[in-house]
C-alpha positions, 0 to 999 in steps of 0.5 A, spaced: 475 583 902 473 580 896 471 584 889 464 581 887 463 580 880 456 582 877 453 577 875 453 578 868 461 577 869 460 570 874 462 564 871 457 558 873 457 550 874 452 545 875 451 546 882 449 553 882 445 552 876 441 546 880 440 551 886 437 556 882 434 552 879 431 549 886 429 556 888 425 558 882 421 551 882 420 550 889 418 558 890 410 556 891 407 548 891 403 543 895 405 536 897 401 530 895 396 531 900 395 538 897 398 542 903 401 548 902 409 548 902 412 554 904 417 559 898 424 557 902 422 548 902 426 544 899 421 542 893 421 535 897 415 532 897 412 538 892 407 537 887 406 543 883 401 544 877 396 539 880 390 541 875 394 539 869 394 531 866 402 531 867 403 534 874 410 536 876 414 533 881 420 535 886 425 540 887 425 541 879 418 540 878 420 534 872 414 532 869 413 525 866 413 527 857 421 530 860 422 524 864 421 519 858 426 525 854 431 523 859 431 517 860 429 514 852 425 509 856 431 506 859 432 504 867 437 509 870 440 508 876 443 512 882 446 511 888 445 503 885 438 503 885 432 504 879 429 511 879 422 510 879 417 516 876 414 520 880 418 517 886 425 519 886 424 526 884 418 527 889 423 525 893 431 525 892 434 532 889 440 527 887 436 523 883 433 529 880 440 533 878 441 526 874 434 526 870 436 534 869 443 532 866 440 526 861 435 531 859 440 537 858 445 532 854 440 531 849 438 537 848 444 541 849 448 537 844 447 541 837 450 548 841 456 544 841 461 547 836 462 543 830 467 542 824 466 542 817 465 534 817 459 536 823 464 533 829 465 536 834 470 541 836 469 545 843 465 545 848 457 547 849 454 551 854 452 544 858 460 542 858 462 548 860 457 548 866 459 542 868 467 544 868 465 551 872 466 555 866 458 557 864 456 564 862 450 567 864 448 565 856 450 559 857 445 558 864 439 562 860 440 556 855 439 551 860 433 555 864 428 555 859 430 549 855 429 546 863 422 550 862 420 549 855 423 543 852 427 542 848 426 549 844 425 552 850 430 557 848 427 560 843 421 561 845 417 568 847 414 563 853 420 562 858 422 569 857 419 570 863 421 564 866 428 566 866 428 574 866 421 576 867 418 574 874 414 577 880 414 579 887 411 573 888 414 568 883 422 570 882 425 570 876 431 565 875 436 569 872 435 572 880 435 567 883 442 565 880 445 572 882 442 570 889 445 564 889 452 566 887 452 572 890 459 570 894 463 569 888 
């Protein structure tokens, strides 16, 4: 029988980053036509936050000012077609993985170690992700950014967002060990 890790001693990658991610955004939210969608559901098709200007879409919940910060307003493709907002993250997790990415490579960027000239030197906390290497600092990094923009990190607004969640709403860092729990 396998020793688990505590999670605080786990490494993570991007695919348990992203189903952490989904857990904790898709938790509660309604569909286009305003049903409800049960806590355990994909997150397809849901639309949160419907009482606000910029409404979140998607497994992710992406709204249109960070869809603009990913894509600096250039087409992106996946699976060989142009994504579109809201249509392809209401609708497909893959293509909201992609948006994620874009979104965390410019702004995760100034982690990255640097040398006396500013060029970079190692790794910050979204490679290490992608290379199955990220710390649980590394993912809180990645979560509140995700959560608060692109100082999200800093902010006292996603503590509770990554560490402060409640019966009904689950923190993320719980979600992550629940995701890992078999690692």
């Amino acid at each position: 029988m396998a020793i688990v890790k505590p999670c605080e001693q786990r490494t993570f990658c991007c695919s348990d980053v992203f189903n952490a991610m989904q857990k904790k955004e898709s938790n509660v939210g309604r569909d286009l036509a305003g049903n409800k969608i049960p806590p355990s559901a994909s997150g397809i098709g849901m639309v949160g936050d419907r009482h606000l200007r910029n409404k979140a879409y998607g497994p992710f919940q992406i709204r249109l000012p960070y869809w603009k910060d990913a894509t600096r307003g250039k087409p992106i493709t996946y699976n060989g077609q142009v994504l579109t907002f809201p249509e392809s993250v209401l609708t497909s997790r893959g293509a909201s993985e992609l948006i994620v990415c874009k979104y965390m490579e410019r702004y995760l960027r100034k982690f990255r170690p640097k040398d006396k000239f500013g060029r970079p030197t190692g790794d910050g906390p979204f490679e290490r992700i992608t290379k199955c290497k990220g710390t649980m600092a590394d993912v809180e990094k990645v979560a509140r950014i995700h959560n608060g923009g692109p100082n999200g990190h800093r902010r006292d607004s996603t503590k509770t967002y990554w560490n402060g969640g409640t019966d009904t709403h689950p923190d993320f860092k719980m979600w992550l060990c629940e995701v890992t729990k078999h690692k």
